[in-house]
TORDO-837988 format. One line per field, with one value per residue (C-alpha): residue number from 1; residue in three letters; z, x, y. Coordinates in steps of 0.02 Angstrom, whole numbers. Layout:
% residues N
pos <- c(NUM,...)
code <- c(ala,...)
pz <- c(Z,...)
px <- c(X,...)
py <- c(Y,...)
% end
This chain:
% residues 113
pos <- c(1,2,3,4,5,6,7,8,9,10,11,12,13,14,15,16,17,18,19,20,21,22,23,24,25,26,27,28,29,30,31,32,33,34,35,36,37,38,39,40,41,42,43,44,45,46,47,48,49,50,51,52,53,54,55,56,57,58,59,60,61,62,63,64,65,66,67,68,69,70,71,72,73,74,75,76,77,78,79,80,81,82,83,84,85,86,87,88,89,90,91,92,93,94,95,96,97,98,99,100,101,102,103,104,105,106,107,108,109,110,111,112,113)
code <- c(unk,unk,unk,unk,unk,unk,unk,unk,unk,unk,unk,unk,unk,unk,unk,unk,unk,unk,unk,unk,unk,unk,unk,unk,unk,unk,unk,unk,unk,unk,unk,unk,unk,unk,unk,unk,unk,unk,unk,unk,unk,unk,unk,unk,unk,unk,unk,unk,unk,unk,unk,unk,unk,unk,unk,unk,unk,unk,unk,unk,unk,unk,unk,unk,unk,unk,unk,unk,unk,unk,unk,unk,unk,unk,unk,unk,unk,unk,unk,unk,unk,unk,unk,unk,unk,unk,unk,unk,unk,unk,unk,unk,unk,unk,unk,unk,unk,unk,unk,unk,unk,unk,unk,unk,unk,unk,unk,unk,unk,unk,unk,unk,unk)
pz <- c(5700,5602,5653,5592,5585,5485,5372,5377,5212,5231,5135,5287,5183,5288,5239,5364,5335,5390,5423,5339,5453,5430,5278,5219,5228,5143,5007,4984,4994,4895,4772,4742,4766,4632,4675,4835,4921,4906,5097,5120,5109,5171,5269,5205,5340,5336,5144,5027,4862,4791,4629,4562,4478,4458,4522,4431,4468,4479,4656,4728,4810,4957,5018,5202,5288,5469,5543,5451,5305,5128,5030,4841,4771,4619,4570,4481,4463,4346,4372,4316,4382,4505,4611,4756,4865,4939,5092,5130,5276,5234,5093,5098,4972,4917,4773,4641,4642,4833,4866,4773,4865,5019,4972,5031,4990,4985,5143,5229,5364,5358,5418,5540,5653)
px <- c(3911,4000,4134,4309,4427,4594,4653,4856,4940,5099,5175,5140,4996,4829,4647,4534,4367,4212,4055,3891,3760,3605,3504,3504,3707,3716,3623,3679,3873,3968,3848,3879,4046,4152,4291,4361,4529,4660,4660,4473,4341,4189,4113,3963,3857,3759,3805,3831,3790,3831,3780,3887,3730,3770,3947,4076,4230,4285,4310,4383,4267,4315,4196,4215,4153,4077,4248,4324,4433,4404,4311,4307,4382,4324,4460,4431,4228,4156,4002,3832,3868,3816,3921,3871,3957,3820,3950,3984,3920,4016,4077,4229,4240,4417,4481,4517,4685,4700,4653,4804,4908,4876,4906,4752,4703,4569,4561,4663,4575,4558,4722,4639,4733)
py <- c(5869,5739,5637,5630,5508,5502,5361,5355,5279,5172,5315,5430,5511,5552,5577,5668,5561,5635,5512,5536,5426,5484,5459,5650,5645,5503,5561,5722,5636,5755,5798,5985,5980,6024,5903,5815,5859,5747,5744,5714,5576,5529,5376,5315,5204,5108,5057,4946,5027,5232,5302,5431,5521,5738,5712,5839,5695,5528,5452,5302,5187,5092,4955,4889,4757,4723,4676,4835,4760,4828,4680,4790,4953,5030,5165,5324,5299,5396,5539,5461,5271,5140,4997,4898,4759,4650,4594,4777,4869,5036,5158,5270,5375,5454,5562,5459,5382,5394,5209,5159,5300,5253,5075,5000,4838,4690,4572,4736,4831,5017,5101,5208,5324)
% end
């Protein structure tokens, strides 16, 4: 089973992330879906790139580094594109507009719970 781990905002706001480790998971992501819960996301690793290719939404992207601390966002990525972070090691990925929401930041680290 997949873990979970929960991101808190510094509104108070929570996303339940769920982690997607193995290769199959992380390349089925959300494809299929047809959208993503305000309250969920999922934890791409290892990563450092995501294509968007068949999605029905926009996400948020949230690249992390080694140590934890966000290094790029993308907000509100369209279906049918491509981003990558070379100094990434992980990908959250959020409904769109949840990044900003939960007022993460570059050079932050992840607000886990």
């Amino acid at each position: 089973m997949a873990e979970r781990r929960t991101l808190r905002g510094r509104d108070g706001g929570r996303v339940h992330v769920t982690s997607a480790t193995t290769p199959w998971a992380r390349m089925v992501g959300l494809l299929g879906r047809a959208s993503l819960p305000r309250d969920e996301g999922l934890w791409l690793a290892p990563a450092w790139s995501i294509h968007t290719w068949a999605m029905r939404f926009p996400i948020d992207v949230v690249f992390v580094d080694h140590d934890g601390r966000v290094v790029r966002i993308v907000e509100a990525m369209r279906p049918w594109g491509l981003v990558s972070e070379r100094r990434a090691r992980a990908v959250v990925e959020l409904a769109a507009g949840r990044a900003r929401e939960l007022g993460l930041a570059v050079g932050s680290p992840l607000p886990w719970e």
